[in-house]
N, C-alpha and C positions, 0 to 999 in steps of 0.2 A: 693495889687492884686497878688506881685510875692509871697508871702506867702501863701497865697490861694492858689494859684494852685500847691504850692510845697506838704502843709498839703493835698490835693486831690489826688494828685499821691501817698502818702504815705498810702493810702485806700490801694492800688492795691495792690494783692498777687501777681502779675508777677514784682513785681519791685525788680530789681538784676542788677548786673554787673554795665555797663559802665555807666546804670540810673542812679541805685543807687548812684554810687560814683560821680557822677554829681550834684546831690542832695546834696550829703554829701558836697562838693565842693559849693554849693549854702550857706550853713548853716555857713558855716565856715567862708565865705566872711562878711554875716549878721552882724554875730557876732563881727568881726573885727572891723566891722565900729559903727552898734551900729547909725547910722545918721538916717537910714528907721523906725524901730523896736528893741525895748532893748529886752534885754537878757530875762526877767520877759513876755514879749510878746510871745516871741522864743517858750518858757516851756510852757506857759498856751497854747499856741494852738497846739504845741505837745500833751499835756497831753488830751487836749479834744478831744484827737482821740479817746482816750479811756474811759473817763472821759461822756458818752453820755446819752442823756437822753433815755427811755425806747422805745420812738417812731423815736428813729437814728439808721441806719441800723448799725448792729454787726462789726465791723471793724475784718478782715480777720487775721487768726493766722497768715496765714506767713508774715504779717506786722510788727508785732510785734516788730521784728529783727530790721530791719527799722526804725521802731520808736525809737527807743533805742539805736543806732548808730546817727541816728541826735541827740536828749537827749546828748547822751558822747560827738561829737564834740562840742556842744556850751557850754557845761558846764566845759567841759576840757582848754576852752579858756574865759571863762567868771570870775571874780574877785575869789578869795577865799575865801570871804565871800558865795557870789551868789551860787558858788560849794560843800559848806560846807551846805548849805540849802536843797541843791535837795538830796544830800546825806542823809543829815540825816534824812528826808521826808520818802527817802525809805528805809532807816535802819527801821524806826520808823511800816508804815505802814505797810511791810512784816509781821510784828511781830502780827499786827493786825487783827479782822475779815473784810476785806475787797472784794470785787466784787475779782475774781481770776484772770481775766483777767489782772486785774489794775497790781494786784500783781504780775502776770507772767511779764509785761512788767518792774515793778520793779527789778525785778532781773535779766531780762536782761542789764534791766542799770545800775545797779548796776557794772556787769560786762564787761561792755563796757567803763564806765567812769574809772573804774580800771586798764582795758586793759594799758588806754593811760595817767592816772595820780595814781601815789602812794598814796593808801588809808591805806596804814598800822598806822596810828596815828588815825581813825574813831574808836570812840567809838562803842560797843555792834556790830560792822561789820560781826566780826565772829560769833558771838551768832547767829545774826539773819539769813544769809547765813545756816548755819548749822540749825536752827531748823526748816527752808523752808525743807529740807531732810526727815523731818517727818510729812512732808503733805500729806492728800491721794491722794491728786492729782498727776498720773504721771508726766505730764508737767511741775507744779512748782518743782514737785524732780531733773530732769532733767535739770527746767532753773537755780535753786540753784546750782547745779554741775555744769553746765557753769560759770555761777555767782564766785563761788570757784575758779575754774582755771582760770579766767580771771584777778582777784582783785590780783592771786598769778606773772601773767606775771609782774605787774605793781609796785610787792612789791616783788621781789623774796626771796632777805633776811632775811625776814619779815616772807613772807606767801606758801615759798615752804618748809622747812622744818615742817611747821604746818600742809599742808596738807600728809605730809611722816608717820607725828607721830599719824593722824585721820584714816589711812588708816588702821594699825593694832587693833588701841584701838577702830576702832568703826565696829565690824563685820555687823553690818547689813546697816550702809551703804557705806560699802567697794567698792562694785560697782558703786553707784556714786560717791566716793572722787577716783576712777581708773579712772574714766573717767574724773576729774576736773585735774587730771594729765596727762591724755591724751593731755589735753586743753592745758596742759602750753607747753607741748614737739614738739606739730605740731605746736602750734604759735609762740616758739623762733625757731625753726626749721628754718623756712623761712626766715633768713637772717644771715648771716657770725657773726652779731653780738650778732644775740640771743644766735646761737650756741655755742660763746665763755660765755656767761653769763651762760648758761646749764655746761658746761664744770665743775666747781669745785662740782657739783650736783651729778654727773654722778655716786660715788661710793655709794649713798645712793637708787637711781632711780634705779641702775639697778639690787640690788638683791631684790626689791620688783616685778618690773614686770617678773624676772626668777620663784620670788615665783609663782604667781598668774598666768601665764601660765601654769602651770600645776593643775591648780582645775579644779573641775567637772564641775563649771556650764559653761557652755559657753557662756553665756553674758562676764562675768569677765573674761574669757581666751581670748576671742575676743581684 
């Protein structure tokens, strides 16, 4: 029953803040225990937020986010077998013709689960991240660039000099790998600790955005 009504609030485009993270806090406890609901439960009625048959009402974009932050905590805490599944699920599917919605939420979790566990040993991660870049869909280009700098917070070693070296060799989508770097610099930004893990970066980060503050377009200068 307390699932149900957590997956029902998770409809709501107004769910934010102190909700939110109450929720997130709900998912987390879930998990831990594993006595009410396993981990394989958690997912399948997450997923069938999205996952809906043609006569269930549309679940709301800005849930999306939502779903995919619950997604990353129970999967970030669930076995490494369990986490290596969801993973590779959405490595796999992105790469797929699949409903876009699905796929947008994929790549949100993709980089939500990155956020908070190091994905740099995922097979084909970058492939699929990066050929999401060349969908016509705005939103998946956009949720792929969050996806990028988010899997780079979580892997920095790994996956912030990859996105340094995407950023010149890939001119056309320079704009979203500026923004998947955006991503990584306001999320270590936010605590004493990130900032020192930025710190040995700082000589490669900062003559790329001196470049790119001075182009024309002004998305990319922004």
């Amino acid at each position: 029953q307390l699932v149900y009504v957590a997956e029902e609030a998770l409809r709501s485009s107004l769910l934010q803040g102190l909700a939110l993270e109450s929720l997130l806090a709900l998912y987390t406890e879930l998990i831990q225990r594993q006595t009410v609901v396993s981990f394989e439960q958690l997912l399948d009625g997450l997923l069938s937020l999205v996952k809906r048959k043609p006569s269930d009402p549309p679940v709301a974009k800005q849930s999306l986010g939502s779903i995919a932050q619950c997604i990353a905590v129970i999967s970030a805490r669930a076995q490494l077998a369990q986490r290596q599944t969801v993973v590779s699920l959405f490595v796999r599917d992105i790469q797929n013709p699949i409903d876009d919605t699905v796929k947008w939420l994929y790549l949100l979790g993709l980089g939500e689960i990155g956020r908070r566990v190091d994905l740099s040993n995922v097979d084909q991660l970058r492939v699929a991240v990066l050929s999401a870049m060349d969908l016509p869909s705005e939103e998946l280009k956009q949720a792929a660039s969050f996806a990028l700098g988010n899997i780079a917070v979580g892997s920095m070693e790994s996956y912030l000099p990859f996105v340094l070296s995407e950023i010149n060799a890939r001119p056309k989508q320079q704009y979203l790998l500026l923004h998947s770097l955006r991503e990584i610099i306001v999320r270590q930004s936010t605590s004493p600790q990130g900032v020192q893990v930025l710190q040995p970066y700082l000589g490669q980060i900062l003559p790329i955005l001196f470049q790119h503050c001075e182009t024309e377009e002004e998305g990319t200068r922004n």
